[in-house]
TIVEXVEX-788949 format. One line per field, with one value per residue (C-alpha): residue in one letter; x, y, z negated. Coordinates in pm, 1 decimal. Layout:
N
type: c(A / ...)
X: c(X / ...)
Y: c(Y / ...)
Z: c(Z / ...)
END
This chain:
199
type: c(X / X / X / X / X / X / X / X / X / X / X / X / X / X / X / X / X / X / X / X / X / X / X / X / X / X / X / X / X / X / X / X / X / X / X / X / X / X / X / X / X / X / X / X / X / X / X / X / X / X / X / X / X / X / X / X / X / X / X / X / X / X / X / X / X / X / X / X / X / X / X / X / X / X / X / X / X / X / X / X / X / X / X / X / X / X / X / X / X / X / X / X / X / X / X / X / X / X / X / X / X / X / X / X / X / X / X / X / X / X / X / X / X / X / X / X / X / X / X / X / X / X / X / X / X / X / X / X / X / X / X / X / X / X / X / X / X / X / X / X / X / X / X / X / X / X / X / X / X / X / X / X / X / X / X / X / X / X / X / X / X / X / X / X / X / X / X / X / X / X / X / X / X / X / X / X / X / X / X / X / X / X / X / X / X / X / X / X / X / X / X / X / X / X / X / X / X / X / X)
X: c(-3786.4 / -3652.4 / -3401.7 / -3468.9 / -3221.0 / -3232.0 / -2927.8 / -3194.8 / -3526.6 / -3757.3 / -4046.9 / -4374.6 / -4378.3 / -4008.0 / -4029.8 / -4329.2 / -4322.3 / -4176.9 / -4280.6 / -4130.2 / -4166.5 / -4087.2 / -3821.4 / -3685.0 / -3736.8 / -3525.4 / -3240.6 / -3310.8 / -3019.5 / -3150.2 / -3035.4 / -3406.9 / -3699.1 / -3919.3 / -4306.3 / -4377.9 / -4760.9 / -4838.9 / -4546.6 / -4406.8 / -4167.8 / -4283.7 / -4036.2 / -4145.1 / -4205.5 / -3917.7 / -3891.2 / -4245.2 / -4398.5 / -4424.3 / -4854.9 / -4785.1 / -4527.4 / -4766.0 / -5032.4 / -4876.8 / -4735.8 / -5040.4 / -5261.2 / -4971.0 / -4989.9 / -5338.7 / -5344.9 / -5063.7 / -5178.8 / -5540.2 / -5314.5 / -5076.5 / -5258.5 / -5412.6 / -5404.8 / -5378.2 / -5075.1 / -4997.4 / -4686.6 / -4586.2 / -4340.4 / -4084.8 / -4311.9 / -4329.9 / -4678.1 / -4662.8 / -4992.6 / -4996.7 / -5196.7 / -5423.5 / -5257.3 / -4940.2 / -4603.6 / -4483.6 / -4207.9 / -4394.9 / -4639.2 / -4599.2 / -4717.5 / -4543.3 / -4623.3 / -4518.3 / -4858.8 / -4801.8 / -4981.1 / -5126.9 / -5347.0 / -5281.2 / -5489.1 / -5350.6 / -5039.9 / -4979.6 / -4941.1 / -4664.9 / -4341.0 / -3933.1 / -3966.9 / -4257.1 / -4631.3 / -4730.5 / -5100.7 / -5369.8 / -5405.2 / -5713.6 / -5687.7 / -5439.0 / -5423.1 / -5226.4 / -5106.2 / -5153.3 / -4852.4 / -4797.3 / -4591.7 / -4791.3 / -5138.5 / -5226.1 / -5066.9 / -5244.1 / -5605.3 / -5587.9 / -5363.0 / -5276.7 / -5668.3 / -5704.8 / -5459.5 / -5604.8 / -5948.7 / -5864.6 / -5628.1 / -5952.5 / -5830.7 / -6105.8 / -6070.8 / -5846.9 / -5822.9 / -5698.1 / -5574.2 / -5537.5 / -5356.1 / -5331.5 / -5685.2 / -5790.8 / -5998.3 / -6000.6 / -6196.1 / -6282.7 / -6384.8 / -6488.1 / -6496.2 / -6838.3 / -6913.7 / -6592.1 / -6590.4 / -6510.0 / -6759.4 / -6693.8 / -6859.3 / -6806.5 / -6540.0 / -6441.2 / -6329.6 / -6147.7 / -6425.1 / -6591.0 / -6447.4 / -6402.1 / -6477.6 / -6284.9 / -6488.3 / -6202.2 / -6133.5 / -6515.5 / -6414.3 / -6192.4 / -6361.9 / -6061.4 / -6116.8 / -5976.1 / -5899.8 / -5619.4 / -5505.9 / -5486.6 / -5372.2)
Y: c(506.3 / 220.4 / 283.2 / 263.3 / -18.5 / 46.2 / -152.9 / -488.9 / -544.1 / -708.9 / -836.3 / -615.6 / -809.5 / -772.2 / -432.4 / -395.0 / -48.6 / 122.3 / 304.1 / 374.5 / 762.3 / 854.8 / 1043.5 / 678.0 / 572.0 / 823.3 / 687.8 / 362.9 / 201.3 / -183.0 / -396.2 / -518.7 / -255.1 / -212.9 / 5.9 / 125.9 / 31.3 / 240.8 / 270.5 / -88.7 / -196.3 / -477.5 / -657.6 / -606.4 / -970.6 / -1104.1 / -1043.6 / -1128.2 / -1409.4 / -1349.6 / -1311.9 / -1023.1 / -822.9 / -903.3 / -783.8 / -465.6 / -412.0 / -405.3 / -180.5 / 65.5 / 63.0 / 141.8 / 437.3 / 597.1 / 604.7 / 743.6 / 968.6 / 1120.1 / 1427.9 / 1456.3 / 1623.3 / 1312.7 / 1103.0 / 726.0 / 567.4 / 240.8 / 76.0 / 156.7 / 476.7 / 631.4 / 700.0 / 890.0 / 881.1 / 1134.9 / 1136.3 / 1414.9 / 1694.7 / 1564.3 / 1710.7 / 1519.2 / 1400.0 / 1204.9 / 1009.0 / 639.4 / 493.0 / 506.7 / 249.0 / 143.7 / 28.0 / -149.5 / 128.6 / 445.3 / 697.6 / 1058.7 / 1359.9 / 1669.3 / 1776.2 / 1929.7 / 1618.0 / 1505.1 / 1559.3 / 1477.9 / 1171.4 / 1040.8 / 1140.0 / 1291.8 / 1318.6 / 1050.6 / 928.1 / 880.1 / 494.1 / 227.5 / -109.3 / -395.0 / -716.9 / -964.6 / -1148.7 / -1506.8 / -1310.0 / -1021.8 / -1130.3 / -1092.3 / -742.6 / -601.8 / -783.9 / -679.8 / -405.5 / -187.4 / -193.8 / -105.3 / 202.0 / 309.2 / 327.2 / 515.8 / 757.4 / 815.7 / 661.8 / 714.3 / 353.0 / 37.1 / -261.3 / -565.4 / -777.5 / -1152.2 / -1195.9 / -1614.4 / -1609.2 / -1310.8 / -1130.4 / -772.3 / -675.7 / -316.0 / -100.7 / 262.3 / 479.9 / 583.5 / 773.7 / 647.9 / 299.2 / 52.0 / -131.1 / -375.9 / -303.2 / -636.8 / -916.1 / -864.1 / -1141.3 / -1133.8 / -1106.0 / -841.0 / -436.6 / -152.4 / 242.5 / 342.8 / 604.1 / 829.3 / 824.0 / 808.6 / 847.9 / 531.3 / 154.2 / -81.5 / -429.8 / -704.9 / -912.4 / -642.6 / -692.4 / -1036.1 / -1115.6)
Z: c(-20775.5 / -20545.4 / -20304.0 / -19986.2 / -19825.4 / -19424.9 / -19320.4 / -19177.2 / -19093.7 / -19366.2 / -19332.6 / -19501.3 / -19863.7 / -19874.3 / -19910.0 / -20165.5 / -20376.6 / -20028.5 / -19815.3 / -19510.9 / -19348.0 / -18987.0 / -19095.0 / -19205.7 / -18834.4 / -18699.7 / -18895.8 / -18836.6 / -18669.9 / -18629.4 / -18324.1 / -18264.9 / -18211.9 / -18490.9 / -18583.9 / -18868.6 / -19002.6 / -19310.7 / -19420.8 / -19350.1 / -19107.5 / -18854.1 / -18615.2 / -18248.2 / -18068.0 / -17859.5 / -17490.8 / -17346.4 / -17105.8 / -16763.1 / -16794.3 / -17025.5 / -16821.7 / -16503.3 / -16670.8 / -16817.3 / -16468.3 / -16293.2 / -16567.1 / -16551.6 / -16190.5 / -16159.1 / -16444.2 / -16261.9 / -15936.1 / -16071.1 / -16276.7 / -16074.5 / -16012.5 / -16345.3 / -16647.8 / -16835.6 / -16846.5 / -16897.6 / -17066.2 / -17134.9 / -17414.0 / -17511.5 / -17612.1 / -17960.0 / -18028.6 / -18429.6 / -18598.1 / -18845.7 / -19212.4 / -19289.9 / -19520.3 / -19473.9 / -19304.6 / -18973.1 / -19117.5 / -19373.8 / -19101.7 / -19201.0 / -18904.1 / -18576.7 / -18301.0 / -17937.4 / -17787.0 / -17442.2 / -17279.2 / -17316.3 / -17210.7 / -17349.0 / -17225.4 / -17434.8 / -17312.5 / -17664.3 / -17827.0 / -17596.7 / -17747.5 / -17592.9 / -17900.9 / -17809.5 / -17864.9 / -18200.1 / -18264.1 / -18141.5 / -17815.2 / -17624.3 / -17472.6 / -17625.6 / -17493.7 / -17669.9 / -17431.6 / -17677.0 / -17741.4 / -18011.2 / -18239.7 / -18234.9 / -18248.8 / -18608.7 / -18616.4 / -18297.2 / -18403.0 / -18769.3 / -18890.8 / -18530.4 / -18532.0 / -18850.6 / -18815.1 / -18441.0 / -18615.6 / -18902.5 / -18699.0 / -18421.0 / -18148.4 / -17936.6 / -17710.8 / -17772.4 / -17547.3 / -17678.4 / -17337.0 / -17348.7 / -17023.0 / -17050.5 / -17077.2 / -16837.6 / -17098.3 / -17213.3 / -17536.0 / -17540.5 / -17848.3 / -17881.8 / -18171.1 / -18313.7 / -18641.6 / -18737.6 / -18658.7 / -18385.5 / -18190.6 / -17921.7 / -17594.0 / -17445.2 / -17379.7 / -17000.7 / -16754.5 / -16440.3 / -16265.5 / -16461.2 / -16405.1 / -16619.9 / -16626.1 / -16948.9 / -17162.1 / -17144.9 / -16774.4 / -16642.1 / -16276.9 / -16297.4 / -16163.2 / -16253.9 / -16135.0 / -16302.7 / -16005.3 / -15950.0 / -16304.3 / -16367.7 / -15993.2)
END
């Protein structure tokens, strides 16, 4: 068996015939942030644009103050969200993300680490160097784990693309413009505008 070598980041095809456990993560000891995606490690993008802090600013905003006397709780990255694999222990999930923002309505998945179980909105800010992994392979693993909703937010462009989970597979409601607002499935007594988002 390979060794595992944990001292630097590689990119996925470095590390072919690996893979990575969260029980790796918590010994990880890297300078940068990094995810894991299915057992491969993936560099977080640098510091982001002003549009995509603005943005993430203002969504956050908005969940919290429709939150704060909920049940349901919203957190924003840094967050560990762990998505474990069927019949496996915790230790040996392979996937462990920091979405930009999420929603999380069981208590009993929320842990002192981070969350460990699946959460029931994610939203990605779409970034340059993370575009490919939050289109293709976060999707991917938030629709395989059950995620129930996923945004993906272009903030330069002032459009959010919303999917929902049925039988098992994504489908895209609509692609939503500043003009446009949204009642997420999860949170039916929320009307979030996008004016206030992309202000």
């Amino acid at each position: 068996m390979q060794e595992k070598d944990i001292s630097h980041v590689q990119d996925p095809a470095e590390d072919f015939g690996i893979e990575y456990t969260y029980a790796d993560y918590l010994k990880f000891e890297f300078e940068e942030m990094v995810e894991l995606i299915r057992g491969k490690i993936f560099r977080m993008s640098p510091a982001p644009k002003t549009a995509h802090q603005k943005v993430s600013g203002n969504l956050l905003g908005i969940f919290w103050q429709y939150l704060k006397q909920r049940e349901c709780q919203v957190f924003h990255a840094p967050f560990d969200v762990i998505l474990p694999v069927a019949n496996r222990k915790r230790e040996k999930a392979t996937t462990v993300v920091q979405p930009d923002i999420v929603v999380i309505c069981r208590p009993e998945i929320i842990e002192e680490a981070g969350c460990f179980g699946v959460p029931d909105l994610i939203i990605e800010i779409l970034s340059p160097h993370t575009s490919k992994k939050d289109l293709q392979l976060k999707y991917d693993v938030y629709e395989e784990a059950g995620v129930p909703e996923y945004w993906i937010v272009m903030a330069e462009l002032q459009l959010i693309e919303v999917f929902v989970l049925e039988h098992g597979k994504y489908q895209r409601i609509t692609t939503y413009v500043k003009e446009d607002q949204i009642i997420p499935r999860s949170l039916p007594g929320l009307t979030i505008h996008l004016e206030e988002v992309f202000s």
